[in-house]
C-alpha positions as CSV (number, residue, x, y, z in Angstrom):
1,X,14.7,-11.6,19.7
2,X,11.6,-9.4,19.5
3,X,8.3,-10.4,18.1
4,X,7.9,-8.0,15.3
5,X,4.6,-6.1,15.5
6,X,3.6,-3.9,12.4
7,X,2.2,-0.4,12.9
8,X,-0.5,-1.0,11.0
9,X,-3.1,-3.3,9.8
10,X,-6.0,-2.9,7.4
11,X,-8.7,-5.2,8.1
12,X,-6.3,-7.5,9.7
13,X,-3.8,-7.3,6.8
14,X,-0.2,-6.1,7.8
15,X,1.4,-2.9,5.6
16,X,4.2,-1.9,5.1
17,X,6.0,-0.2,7.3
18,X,5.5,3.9,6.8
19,X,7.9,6.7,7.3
20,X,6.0,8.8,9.0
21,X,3.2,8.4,11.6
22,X,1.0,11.6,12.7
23,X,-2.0,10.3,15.3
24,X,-4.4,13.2,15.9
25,X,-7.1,13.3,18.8
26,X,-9.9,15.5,18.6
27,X,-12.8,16.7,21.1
28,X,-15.8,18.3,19.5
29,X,-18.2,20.4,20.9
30,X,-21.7,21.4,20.6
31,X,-22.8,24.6,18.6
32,X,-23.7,25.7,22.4
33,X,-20.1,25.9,23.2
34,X,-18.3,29.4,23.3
35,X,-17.6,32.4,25.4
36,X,-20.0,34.7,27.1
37,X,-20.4,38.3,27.2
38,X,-18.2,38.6,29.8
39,X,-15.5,36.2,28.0
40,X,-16.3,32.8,30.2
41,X,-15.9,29.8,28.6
42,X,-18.6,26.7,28.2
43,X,-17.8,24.0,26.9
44,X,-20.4,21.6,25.6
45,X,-18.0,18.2,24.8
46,X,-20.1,15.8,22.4
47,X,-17.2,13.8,21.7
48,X,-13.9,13.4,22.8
49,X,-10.9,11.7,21.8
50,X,-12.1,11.4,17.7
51,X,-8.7,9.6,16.7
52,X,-7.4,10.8,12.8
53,X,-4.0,9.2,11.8
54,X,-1.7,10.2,8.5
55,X,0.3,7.9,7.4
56,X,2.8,8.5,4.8
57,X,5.1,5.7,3.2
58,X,8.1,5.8,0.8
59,X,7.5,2.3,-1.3
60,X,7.9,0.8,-4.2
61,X,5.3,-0.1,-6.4
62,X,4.0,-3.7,-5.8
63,X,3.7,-2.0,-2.0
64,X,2.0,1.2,-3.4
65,X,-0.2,-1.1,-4.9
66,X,-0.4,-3.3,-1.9
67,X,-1.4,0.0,0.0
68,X,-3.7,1.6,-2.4
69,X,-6.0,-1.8,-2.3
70,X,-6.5,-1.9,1.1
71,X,-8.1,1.7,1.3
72,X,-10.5,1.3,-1.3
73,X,-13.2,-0.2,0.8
74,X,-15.6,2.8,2.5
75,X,-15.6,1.3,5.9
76,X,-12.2,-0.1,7.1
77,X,-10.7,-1.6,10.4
78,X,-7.7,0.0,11.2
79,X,-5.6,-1.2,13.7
80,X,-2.7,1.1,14.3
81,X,-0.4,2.0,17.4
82,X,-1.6,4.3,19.8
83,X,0.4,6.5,22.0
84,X,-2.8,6.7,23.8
85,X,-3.0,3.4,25.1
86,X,-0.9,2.0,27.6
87,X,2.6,0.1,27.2
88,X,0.5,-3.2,28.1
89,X,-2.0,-2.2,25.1
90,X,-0.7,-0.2,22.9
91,X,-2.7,-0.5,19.9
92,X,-6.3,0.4,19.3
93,X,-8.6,-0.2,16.4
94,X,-11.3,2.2,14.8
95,X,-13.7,2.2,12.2
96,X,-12.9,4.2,9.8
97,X,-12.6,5.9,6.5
98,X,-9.8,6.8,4.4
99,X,-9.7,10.5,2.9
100,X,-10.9,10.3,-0.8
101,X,-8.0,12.0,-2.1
102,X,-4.8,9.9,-3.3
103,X,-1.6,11.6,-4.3
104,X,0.7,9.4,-5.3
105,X,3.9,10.7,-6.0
106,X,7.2,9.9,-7.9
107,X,10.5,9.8,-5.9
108,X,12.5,8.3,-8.0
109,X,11.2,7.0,-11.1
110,X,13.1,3.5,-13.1
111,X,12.0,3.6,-16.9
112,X,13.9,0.3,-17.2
113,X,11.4,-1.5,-14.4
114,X,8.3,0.6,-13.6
115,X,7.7,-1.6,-10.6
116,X,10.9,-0.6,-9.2
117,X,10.0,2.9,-8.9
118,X,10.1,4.3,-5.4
119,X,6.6,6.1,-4.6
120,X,5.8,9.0,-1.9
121,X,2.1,8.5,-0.7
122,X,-0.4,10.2,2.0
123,X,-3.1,9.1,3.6
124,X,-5.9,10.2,6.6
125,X,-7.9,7.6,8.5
126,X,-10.8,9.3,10.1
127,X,-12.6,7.6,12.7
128,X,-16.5,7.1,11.9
C-alpha cells in the first residue's frame, strides 16, 4: 500500500483533503518592460515563477473550522504539491499569505446538527 501524502499542509499541519486545486505561476516585469515604436518587445523579468494556489474544499464544519484556523496567521508556510517540481520532489513550500477575504458558503445546511452541515470555501495563498 501507498504512503498517504496530503496535498497540503499549513505550518506543518495536514488539511483536509480539497476538491479543487488551481496552482498559478507568475513572472513580473519591470515598469521598463513593453513594446517599442516599432512593436518590439523588451522584457524586463524582476521575478519569475511567483507561485499563487486556490484551494477550494467541500467540508463539514469541525473541518471548516479546522481550515479557517490555520489561515488566520499573516505569514504562513504552505507546503502544497507542485506540478512544478519533479516526480522525485514534488512538493514545494512558500511563505505566504492567505487572501483576506473568506466566503464561506452553505451546501447543504442540517438544522438538527449545525456541525454536520457541509460548507463550500475558497481560498488564495500568495507567495510573499
Amino acid at each position: 500500500m501507498a504512503e498517504y501524502a496530503s496535498i497540503i499542509k499549513i505550518d506543518g499541519t495536514e488539511l483536509p483533503t480539497p476538491s479543487d486545486f488551481k496552482p498559478v505561476y507568475k513572472d513580473y516585469d519591470s515598469k521598463s518592460a513593453g513594446r517599442s515604436e516599432d512593436l518590439t518587445m523588451t522584457r524586463d523579468v524582476i521575478r519569475s515563477d511567483m507561485k499563487q494556489v486556490t484551494f477550494t474544499w467541500r467540508v463539514q464544519t469541525a473541518d471548516l473550522r479546522t481550515i479557517r484556523e490555520a489561515i488566520k496567521p499573516l505569514s504562513l508556510e504552505l507546503t502544497f504539491f507542485d506540478i512544478n517540481q519533479p516526480a522525485s520532489v514534488q512538493y514545494s513550500t512558500m511563505t505566504c499569505y492567505a487572501e483576506p477575504t473568506r466566503e464561506p458558503e452553505v451546501i447543504k445546511w442540517d438544522a438538527f446538527d449545525p456541525e454536520q452541515t457541509w460548507w463550500k470555501f475558497t481560498v488564495t495563498f500568495t507567495e510573499y
